[in-house]
C-alpha positions in Angstrom: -4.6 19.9 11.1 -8.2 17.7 10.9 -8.5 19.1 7.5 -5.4 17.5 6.1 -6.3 14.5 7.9 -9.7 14.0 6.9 -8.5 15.6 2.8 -6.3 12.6 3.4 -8.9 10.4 4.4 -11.1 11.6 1.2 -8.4 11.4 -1.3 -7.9 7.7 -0.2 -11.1 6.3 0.0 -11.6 8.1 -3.7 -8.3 6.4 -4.9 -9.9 3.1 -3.4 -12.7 3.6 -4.9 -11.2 4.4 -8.5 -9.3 0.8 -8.0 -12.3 -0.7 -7.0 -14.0 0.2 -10.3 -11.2 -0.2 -12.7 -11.2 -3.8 -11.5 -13.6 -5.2 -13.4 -12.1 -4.4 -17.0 -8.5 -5.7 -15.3 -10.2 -9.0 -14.8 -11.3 -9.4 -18.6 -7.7 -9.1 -19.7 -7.2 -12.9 -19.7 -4.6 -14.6 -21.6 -6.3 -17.1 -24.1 -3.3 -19.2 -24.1 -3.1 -18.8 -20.0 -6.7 -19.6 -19.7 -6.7 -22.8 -22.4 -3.5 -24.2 -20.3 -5.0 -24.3 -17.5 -8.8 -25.3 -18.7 -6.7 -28.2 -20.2 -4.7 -28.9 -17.2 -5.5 -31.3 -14.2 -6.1 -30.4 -10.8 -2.3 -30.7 -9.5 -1.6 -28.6 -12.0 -4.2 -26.0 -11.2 -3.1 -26.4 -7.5 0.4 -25.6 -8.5 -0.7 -22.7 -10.8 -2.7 -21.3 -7.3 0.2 -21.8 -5.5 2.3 -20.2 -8.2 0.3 -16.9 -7.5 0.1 -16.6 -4.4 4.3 -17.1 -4.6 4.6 -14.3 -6.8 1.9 -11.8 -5.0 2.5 -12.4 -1.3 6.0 -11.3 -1.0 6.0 -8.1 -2.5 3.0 -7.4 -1.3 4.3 -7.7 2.6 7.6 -6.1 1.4 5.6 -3.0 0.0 3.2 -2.9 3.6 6.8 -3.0 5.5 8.5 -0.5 3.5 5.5 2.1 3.9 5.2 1.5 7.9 9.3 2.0 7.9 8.6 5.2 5.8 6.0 6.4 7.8 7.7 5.8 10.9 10.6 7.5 10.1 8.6 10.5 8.6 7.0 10.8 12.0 10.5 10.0 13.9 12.0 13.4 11.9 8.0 15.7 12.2 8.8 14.6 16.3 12.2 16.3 16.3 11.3 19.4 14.5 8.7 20.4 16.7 10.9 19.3 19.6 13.6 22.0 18.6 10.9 24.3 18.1 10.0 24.0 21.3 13.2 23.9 22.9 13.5 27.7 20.8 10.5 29.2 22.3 11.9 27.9 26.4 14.8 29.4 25.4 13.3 32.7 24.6 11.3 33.0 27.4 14.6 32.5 29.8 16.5 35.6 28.3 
């Protein structure tokens, strides 16, 4: 059971680290027309091009956190009630 665990623990810190890395070529994907808008812009309008962002990345980003803690709470709801029958099997043989 540790060794799932910490294979689990491994294969995310190497997926983290594979994001990590591919990072810097994501950031040098810039839009020229993006990029000369907003050099040309003035600062309410940078403001509201921050704020833009942040409107489009919070939400799903909370939405994907709470779907995965719902997922994983259920997963561990249904792993609780298998053993639990299990174990109600193995009293039961003992009894007869």
């Amino acid at each position: 059971m540790k060794t799932l665990k910490s294979a689990q623990a491994a294969s995310f810190a190497l997926a983290a680290l594979v994001v990590l890395l591919a990072a810097p070529s994501a950031f040098s994907q810039n839009c020229a027309l993006c990029y000369t808008q907003a050099a040309s812009a003035g600062s309410r309008m940078i403001q509201a091009l921050r704020s833009g962002i942040l409107v489009l990345i919070i939400p799903p980003t909370f939405m994907s956190v709470g779907m995965i803690f719902v997922v994983r709470h259920k997963s561990n709801q249904f792993k609780r009630n298998d053993e639990d029958a299990d174990d109600d099997d193995r009293y039961d043989r003992q009894d007869s």
